[in-house]
C-alpha positions, 0 to 999 in steps of 0.5 A: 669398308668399316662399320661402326656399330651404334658410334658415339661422339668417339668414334665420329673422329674414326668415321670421319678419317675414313671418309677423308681417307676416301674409304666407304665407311656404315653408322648402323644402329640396332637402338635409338643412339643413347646420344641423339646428337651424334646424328648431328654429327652424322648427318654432317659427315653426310653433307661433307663425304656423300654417298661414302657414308652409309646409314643403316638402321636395322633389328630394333628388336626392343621397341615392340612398335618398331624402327620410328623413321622419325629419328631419320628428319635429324640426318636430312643430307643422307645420300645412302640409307639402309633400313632392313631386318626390322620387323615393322617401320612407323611414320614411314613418310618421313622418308619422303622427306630426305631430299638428298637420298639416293639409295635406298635399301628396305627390307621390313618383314612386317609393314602394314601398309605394303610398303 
């Protein structure tokens, strides 16, 4: 399987041939994507390939508030989601928002809402 730390428009071509090739394939993330667009781009891989592609967001270490899971309304067609070794998640609702999702991992060491 192939992970792709923080891909760029680059590196969507590579994501892509792996999925095309039928190969699982993680776009994972430590920090927002210097590129919001790129989730554009993700999240059409993700209508396309399904659960091939994994999403995984995790450390965030840079944003005291923590991961926002807002930036997860720009990938809607997400089918596998991974959001773990963060601290703490805000506006977590917006998770309930992803019709598509059909796995999900959480591991948060701090959620205030006992998520």
């Amino acid at each position: 399987m192939t992970r792709l730390q923080g891909p760029d428009a680059e590196m969507i071509g590579r994501l892509e041939a792996e999925l095309a090739a039928g190969r699982s394939a993680t776009a994972q993330w430590t920090e927002p994507p210097a590129d919001r667009t790129v989730l554009d781009e993700v999240n059409r891989l993700c209508a396309r390939y399904g659960a091939l592609l994994e999403v995984r967001f995790y450390g965030w270490y840079r944003d005291a508030a923590g991961f926002d899971a807002d930036l997860l309304r720009a990938i809607p067609e997400v089918r596998r989601l991974t959001l773990n070794c963060l601290q703490r998640v805000i506006n977590l609702e917006a998770i309930a928002d992803l019709p598509m999702l059909e796995d999900f991992h959480f591991g948060v060491f701090e959620q205030a809402d006992g998520a």
